[in-house]
N, C-alpha and C positions, 0 to 999 in steps of 0.2 A: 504493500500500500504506500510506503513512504516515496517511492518512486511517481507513483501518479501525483500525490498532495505535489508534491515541488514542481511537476507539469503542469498542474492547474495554478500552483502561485505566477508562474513566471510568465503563463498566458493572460491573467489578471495584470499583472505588473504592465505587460505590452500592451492589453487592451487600456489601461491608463493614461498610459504614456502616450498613445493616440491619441483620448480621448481629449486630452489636453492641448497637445499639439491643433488637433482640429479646431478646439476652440479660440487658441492664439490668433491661430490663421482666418478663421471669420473677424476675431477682435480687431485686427489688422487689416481687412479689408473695409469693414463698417469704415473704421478711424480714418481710412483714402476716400472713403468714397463721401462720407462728411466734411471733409476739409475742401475736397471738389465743390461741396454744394455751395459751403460757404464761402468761397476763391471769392471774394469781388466782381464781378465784370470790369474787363476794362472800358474806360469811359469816353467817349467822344469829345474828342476836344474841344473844347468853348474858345470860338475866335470870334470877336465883339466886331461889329457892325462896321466902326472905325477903321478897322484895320483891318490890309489887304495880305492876301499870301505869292509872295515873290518866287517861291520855288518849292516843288517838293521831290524828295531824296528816296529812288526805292535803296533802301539797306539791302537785300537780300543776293544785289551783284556786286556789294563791295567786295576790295582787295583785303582787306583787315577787318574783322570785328563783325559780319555781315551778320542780321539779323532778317526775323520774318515780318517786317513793319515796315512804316513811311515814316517821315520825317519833314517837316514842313519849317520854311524861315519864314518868318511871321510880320511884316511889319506894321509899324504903328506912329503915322506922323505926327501924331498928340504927343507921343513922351521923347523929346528932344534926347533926355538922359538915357534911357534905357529902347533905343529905338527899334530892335530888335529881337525876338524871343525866338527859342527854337521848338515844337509841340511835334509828342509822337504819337502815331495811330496805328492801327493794328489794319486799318481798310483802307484802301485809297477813296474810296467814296466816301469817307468819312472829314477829307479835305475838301476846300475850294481848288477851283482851279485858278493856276496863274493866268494873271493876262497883261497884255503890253502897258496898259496904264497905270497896273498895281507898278510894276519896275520904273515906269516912267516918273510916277511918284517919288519912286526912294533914289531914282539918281537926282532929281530937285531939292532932297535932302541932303545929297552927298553935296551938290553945288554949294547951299546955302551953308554948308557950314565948311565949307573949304578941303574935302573929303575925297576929291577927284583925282587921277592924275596928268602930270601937267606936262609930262615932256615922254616918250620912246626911250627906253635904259639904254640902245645900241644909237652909236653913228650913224647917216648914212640909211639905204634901204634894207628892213629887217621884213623876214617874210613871217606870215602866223601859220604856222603847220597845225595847229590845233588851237581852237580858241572858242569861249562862250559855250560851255553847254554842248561841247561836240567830243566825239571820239571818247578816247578810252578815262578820261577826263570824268566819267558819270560814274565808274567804277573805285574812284579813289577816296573811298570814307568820307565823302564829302567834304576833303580837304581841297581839292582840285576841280569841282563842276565850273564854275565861272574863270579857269586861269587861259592863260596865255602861252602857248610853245613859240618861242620865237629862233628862229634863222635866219643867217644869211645865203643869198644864191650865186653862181657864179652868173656872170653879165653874159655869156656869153652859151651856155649848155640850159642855163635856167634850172639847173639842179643846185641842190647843199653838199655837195663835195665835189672834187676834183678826181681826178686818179680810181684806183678801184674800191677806196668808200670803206678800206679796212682798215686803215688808221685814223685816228685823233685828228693828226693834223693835217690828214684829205677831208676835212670839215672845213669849209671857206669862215664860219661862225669861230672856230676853233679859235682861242686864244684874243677873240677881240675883246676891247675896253667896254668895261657897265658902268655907266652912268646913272647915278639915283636918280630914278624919275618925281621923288616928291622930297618935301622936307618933313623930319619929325628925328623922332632919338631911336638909336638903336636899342632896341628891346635881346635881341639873340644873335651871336655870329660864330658859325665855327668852318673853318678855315682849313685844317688838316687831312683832310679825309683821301682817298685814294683815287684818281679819275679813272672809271673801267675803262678797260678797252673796248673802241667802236666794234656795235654789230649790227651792219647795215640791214642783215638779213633778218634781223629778230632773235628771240629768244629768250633767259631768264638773264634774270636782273644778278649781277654781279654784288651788289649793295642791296644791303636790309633799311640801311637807313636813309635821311636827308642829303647827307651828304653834305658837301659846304656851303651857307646862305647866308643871308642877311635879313634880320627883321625889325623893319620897322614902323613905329607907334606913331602912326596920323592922329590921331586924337579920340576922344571916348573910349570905346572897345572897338575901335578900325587899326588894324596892321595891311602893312604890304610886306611879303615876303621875296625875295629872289632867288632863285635854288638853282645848283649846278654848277656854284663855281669851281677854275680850277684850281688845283691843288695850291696851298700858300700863295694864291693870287690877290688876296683880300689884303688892304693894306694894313698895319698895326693900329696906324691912326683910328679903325675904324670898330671904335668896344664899345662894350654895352655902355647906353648914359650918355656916348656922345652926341652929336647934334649934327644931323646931315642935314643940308641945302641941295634942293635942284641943281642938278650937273655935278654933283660931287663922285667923285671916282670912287668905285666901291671893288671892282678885282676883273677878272675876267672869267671868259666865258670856256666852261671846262665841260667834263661829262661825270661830276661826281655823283653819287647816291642813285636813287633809282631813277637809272637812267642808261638810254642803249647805245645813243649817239649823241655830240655835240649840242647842245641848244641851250638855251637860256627861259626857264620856266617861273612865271610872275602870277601874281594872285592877292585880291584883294581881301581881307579876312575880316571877321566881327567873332569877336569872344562873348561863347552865351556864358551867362553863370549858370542857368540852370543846367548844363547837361556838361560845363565846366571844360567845354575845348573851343579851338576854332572852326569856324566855318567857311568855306568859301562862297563870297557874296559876291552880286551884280555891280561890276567894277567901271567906273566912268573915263574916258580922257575927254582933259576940257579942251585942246586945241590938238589937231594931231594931222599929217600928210597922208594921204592915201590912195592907192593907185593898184588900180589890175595888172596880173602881169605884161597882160595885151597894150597896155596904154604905155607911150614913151613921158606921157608925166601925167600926175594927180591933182589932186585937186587939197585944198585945206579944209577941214571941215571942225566945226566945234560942236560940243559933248558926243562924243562919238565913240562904237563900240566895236572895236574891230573883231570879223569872225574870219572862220580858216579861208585862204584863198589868199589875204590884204598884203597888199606890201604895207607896209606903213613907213612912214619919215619924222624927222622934226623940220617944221615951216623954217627955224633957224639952227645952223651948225652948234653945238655945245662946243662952247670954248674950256680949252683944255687949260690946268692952273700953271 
């Protein structure tokens, strides 16, 4: 008999031990499936009558960080100090749409409060290979939708390089002078970084980071940043706190950070607090040369937005110090 009793304890002990287990395993699904009930909804963003929506961001093609939501720049001509907000939605139908007058609005803002920029960083005809809302530019964390790719061409093939396009300095761009196109203080500069080698043909990015820039603080929460320069090209003069002026010499033009070939990449920013980074916003110039490749000269046009295709110029030479 002692042999069955310890059968039957041990089958006892196992049926317990189930029985337990089973009811963990409901306790633990009740407790998920309660916490589901009571999740919040997320809520639709409230954007007041006032105030228009200048762009919205899908996340979900970013390069870094990509999420399943929109991302909308908000603005609002009422609050002089805080003129822009950043609001995120889970729908796009849960946004307005932009339209030409909401932007037309907040470049009137940029005017009036001296937020614009006033001169082309390059000498001379700079081409925009990418610019406004175009190309791979939509994919960059929303650090890069409204920037600028700029190059130069040769006069005479109307390409950006010379020779077979697999070094640096068969970039006609390669090595020329940047010129600060606004005034304000430098907020960030780093200088050292490594210029990849040119790959005209494509591929992966050599650099995780920025690579070597310059930024700087227009006023409020507006920066302009300049990215790409070349290696130790940036003069010492030029740290954080000092005070740039239109036409100031600020380094030349390299292929650091991410980046495949030569060019010089600009962008104007606004720092949200709420979501505590930059953003890239709808950037103005207030006087600026412009011309088709087709055309032997352009025309001067003011507050103007240059998109891929533009030669752009300055109306007058930057005098060199």
């Amino acid at each position: 008999m002692a042999p069955n009793v310890l059968n039957d304890g041990a089958m006892s002990v196992r049926r317990m031990r189930f029985l337990i287990f089973a009811v963990l395993w409901m306790l633990a699904q009740w407790s998920a499936s309660a916490a589901l009930r009571c999740r919040p909804a997320v809520a639709k963003p409230h954007i007041a009558s006032t105030e228009r929506v200048l762009h919205v961001v899908e996340a979900k093609n970013w390069w870094w960080g990509s999420k399943d939501s929109y991302f909308a720049l908000v603005f609002n001509p009422s609050r002089p100090d805080q003129p822009l907000r950043v609001v995120e939605a889970k729908k796009r139908e849960d946004l307005p749409r932009p339209g030409e007058a909401d932007v037309a609005a907040f470049h009137s803002y940029l005017k009036a409060n001296n937020l614009t920029i006033l001169r082309s960083p390059l000498e001379g005809e700079a081409y925009v290979i990418n610019g406004n809302k175009e190309h791979h530019h939509n994919n960059e964390s929303g650090f890069g939708d409204f920037a600028w790719d700029l190059v130069k061409l040769d006069s005479r093939t109307k390409l950006s390089y010379r020779r077979s396009g697999r070094r640096n300095s068969d970039f006609v761009v390669w090595n020329k002078k940047v010129w600060s196109p606004v005034q304000g203080k430098v907020v960030e500069v780093v200088r050292n970084q490594p210029d990849n080698p040119a790959k005209l043909e494509g591929g992966e990015f050599t650099a995780r980071q920025d690579g070597n820039y310059v930024g700087i603080h227009l006023g409020g929460n507006f920066y302009l940043y300049l990215l790409h320069f070349k290696r130790n090209s940036i003069p010492e003069s030029v740290v954080v706190g000092s005070t740039i002026n239109v036409g100031d010499y600020l380094g030349r033009v390299g292929n650091s950070g991410v980046s495949l070939v030569p060019h010089l990449h600009m962008s104007l920013y606004y720092f949200d607090k709420g979501t505590n980074r930059y953003w890239s916003v709808p950037g103005l110039f207030s006087r600026l040369g412009v011309k088709a490749l087709s055309e032997e000269s352009g025309e001067v046009r003011s507050d103007y937005v240059p998109s891929s295709g533009d030669l752009i110029f300055n109306p007058r030479p930057i005098s060199e110090p």
